[in-house]
C-alpha positions as CSV (number, residue, x, y, z in Angstrom):
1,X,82.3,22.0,-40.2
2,X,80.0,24.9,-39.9
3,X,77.7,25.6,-43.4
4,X,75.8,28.7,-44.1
5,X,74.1,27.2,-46.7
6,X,74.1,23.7,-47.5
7,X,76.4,24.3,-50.6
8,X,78.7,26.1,-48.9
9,X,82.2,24.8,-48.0
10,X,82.9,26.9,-45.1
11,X,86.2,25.4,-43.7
12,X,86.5,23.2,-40.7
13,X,85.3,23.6,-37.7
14,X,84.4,26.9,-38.7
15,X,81.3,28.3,-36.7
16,X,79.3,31.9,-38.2
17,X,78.2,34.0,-35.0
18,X,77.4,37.1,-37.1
19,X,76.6,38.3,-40.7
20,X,77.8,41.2,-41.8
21,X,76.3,41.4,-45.3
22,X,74.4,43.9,-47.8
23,X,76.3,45.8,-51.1
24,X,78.4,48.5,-50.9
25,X,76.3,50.5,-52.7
26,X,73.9,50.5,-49.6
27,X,77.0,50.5,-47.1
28,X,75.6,47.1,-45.4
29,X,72.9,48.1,-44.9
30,X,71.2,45.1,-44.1
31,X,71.4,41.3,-42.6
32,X,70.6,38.5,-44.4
33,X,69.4,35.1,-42.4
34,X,70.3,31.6,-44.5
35,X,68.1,29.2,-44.0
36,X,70.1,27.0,-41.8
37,X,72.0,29.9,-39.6
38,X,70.3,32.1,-37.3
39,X,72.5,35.3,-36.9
40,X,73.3,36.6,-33.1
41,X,69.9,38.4,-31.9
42,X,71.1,41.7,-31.6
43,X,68.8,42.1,-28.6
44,X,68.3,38.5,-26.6
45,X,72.5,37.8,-27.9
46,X,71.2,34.0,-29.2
47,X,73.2,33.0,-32.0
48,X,72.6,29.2,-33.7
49,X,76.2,26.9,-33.9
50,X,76.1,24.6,-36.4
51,X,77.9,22.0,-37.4
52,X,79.1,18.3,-39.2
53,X,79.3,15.4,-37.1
54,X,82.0,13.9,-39.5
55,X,84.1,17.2,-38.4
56,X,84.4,15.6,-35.1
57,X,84.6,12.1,-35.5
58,X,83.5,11.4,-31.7
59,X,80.1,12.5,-32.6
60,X,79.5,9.9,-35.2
61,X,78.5,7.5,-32.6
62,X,76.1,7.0,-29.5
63,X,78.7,7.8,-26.3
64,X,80.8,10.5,-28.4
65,X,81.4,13.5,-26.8
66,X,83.7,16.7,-27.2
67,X,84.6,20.1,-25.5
68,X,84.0,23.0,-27.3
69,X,85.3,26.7,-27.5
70,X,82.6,29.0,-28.7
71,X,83.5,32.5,-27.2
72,X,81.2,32.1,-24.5
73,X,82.8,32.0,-20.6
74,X,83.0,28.8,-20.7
75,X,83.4,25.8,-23.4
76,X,80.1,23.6,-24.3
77,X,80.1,19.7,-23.8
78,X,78.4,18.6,-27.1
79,X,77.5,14.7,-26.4
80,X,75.7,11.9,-28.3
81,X,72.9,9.4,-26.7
82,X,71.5,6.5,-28.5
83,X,68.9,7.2,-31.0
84,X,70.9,10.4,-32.4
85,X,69.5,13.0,-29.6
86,X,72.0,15.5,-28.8
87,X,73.1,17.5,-25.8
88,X,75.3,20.4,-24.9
89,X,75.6,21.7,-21.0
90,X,78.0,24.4,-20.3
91,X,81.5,22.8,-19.2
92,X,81.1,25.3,-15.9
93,X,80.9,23.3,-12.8
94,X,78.5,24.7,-10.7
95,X,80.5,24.5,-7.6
96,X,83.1,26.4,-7.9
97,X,83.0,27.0,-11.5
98,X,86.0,24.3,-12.7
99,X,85.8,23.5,-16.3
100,X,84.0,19.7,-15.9
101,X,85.3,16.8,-18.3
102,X,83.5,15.6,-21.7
103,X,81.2,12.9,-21.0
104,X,82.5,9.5,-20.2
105,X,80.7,6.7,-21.7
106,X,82.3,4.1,-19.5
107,X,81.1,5.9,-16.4
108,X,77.9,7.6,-18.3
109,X,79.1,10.5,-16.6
110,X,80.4,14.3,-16.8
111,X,82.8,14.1,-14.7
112,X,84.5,17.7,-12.9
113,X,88.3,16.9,-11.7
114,X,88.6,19.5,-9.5
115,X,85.9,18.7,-6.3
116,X,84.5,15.1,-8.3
117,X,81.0,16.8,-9.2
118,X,79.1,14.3,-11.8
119,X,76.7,14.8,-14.1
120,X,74.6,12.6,-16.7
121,X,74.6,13.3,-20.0
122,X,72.1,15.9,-20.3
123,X,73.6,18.5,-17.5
124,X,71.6,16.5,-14.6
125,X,73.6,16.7,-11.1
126,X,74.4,13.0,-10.7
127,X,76.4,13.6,-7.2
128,X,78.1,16.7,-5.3
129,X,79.6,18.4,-3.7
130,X,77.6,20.9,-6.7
131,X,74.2,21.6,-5.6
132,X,72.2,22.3,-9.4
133,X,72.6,21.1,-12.8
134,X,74.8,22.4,-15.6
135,X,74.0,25.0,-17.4
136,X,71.8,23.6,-21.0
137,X,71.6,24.4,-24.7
138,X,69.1,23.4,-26.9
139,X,70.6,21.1,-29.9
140,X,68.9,19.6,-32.6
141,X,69.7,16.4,-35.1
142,X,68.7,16.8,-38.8
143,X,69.1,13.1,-38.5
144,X,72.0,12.7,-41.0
145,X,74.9,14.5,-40.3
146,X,73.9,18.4,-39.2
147,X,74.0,19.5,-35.6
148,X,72.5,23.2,-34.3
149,X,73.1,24.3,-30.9
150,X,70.8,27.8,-30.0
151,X,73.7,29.5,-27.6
152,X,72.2,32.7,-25.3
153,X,74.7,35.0,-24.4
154,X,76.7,35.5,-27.6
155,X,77.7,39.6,-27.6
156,X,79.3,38.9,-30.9
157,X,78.0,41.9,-33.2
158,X,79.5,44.5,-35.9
159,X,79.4,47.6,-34.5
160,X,80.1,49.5,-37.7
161,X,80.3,48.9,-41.1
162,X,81.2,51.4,-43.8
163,X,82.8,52.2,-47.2
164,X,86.8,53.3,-45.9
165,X,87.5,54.8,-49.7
166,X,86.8,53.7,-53.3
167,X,88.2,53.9,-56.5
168,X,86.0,52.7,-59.6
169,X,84.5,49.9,-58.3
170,X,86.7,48.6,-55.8
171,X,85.9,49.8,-52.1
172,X,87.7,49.4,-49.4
173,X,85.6,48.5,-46.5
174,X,85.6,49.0,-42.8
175,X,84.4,46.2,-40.3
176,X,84.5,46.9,-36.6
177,X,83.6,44.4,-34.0
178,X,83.9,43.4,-30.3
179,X,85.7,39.8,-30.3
180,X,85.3,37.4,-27.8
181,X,88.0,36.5,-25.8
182,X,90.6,33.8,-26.9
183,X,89.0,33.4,-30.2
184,X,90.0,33.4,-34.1
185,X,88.2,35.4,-36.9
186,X,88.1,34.8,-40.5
187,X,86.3,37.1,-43.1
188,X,84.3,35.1,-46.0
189,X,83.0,36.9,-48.9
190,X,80.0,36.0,-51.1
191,X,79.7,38.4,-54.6
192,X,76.2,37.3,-54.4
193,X,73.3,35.5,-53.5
194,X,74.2,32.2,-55.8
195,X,78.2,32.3,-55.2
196,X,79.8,30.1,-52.6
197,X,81.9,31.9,-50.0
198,X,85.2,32.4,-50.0
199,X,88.0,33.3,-47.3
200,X,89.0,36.9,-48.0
201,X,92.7,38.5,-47.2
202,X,92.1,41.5,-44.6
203,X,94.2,44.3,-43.0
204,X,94.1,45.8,-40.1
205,X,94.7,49.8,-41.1
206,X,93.2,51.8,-43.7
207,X,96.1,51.5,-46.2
208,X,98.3,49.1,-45.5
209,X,98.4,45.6,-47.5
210,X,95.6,43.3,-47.2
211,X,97.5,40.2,-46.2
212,X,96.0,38.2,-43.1
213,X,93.8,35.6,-43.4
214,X,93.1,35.4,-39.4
215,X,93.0,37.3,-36.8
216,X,93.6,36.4,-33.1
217,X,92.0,37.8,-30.1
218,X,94.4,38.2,-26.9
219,X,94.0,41.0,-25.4
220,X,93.1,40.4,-21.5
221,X,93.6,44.0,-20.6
222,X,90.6,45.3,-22.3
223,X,87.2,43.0,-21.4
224,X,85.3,44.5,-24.1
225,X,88.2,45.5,-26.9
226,X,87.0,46.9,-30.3
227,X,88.8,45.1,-33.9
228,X,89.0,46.7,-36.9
229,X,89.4,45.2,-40.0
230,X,89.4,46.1,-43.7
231,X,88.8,44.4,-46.7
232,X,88.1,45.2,-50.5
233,X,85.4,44.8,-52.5
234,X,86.1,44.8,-56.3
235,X,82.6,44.2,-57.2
236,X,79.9,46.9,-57.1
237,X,78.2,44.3,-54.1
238,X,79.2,41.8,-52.1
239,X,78.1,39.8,-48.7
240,X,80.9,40.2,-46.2
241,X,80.6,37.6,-43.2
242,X,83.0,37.5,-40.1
243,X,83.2,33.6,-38.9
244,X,84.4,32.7,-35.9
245,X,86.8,29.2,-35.8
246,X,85.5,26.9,-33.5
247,X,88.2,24.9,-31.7
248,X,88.0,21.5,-28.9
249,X,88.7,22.3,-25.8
């Protein structure tokens, strides 16, 4: 599970790669940073995955490992060693670029199927035919149960947010972003500072019914496609936030 703040049930495997957030009154305006997400960098594209190690039980215990989609080119390999250190490689062989296994504690290996490139646990080229390491992320343990993973590369970003129309004080926003590829977006409001967040219906024209609670990104056609997506807010502010779900590979 991926929190914004620690009160915050955000729902499984649930990962925030931007914040879209301000009042209406000030059109979004601004982004707000919770103490234990870091936003995509708008200009270096880091953003900061957290997550639960109960949320994937494989991580609960030295050895555990999983495959990760994060929007990224290629999945992450998020692994446990003993003494609760953490490490995620990219799952990109560097041979010829094959998605490698998740890490084998029987073999203590990453293992790629397609040429039978290894490597340890932390990314280190254990035998060829790959010439370098995997790609690494730096993760951190809080020690109990909360994982972060800083992830370079995310181009995750709103590219526009504005009031559509409004009528007393409901508003009906406009949120335009460029999704990843084979990724899933939810919107999550928070009416203020204190509330917890909730999953919001959105639409996807101006005036049509608010009734999707996800939306899907398939389009190969287009490498850099542009989503729209409108909500309401009924309030006179709110903190909008588009989450993307996280999903094993």
């Amino acid at each position: 599970m991926i929190d914004v703040c620690p009160d915050n049930p955000i729902p499984r495997r649930t990962a925030v790669r931007q914040l879209m957030l301000g009042t209406a009154a000030s059109v979004f305006g601004g982004i707000f940073r919770p103490a234990v997400l870091s936003a995509a960098d708008p200009v270096e594209s880091i953003g900061t995955l957290n997550l639960k190690t109960g949320d994937f039980p494989a991580l609960l215990n030295a050895g555990g490992s999983v495959r990760l989609n994060v929007g990224l080119d290629a999945p992450i390999v998020l692994s446990r060693a003993a003494g609760g250190v953490f490490y995620a490689v990219s799952a990109r062989c560097t041979h010829q670029g094959c998605i490698v296994n998740a890490y084998d504690a029987g073999s203590d290996l990453i293992r790629c199927g397609c040429h039978g490139s290894t490597y340890q646990i932390d990314g280190t080229l254990a035998g060829g035919p790959a010439k370098r390491s995997l790609d690494t992320y730096a993760a951190s343990f809080d020690g109990v149960d909360a994982i972060s993973v800083r992830l370079p590369g995310l181009t995750f970003a709103a590219r526009e947010i504005a009031v559509e129309s409004a009528a007393g004080e409901t508003r009906r926003l406009r949120l335009v972003f460029n999704p990843q590829p084979f990724t899933t977006y939810q919107v999550w409001l928070r009416e203020d500072l204190n509330a917890t967040a909730r999953l919001v219906p959105f639409g996807l024209s101006a005036t049509g019914v608010l009734s999707q609670t996800g939306y899907v990104n398939r389009n190969l056609a287009d490498l850099t496609p542009v989503v729209t997506l409108y909500v309401e807010l009924t309030r006179s502010k709110g903190f909008f936030q588009i989450v993307q779900v996280v999903t094993k590979y």
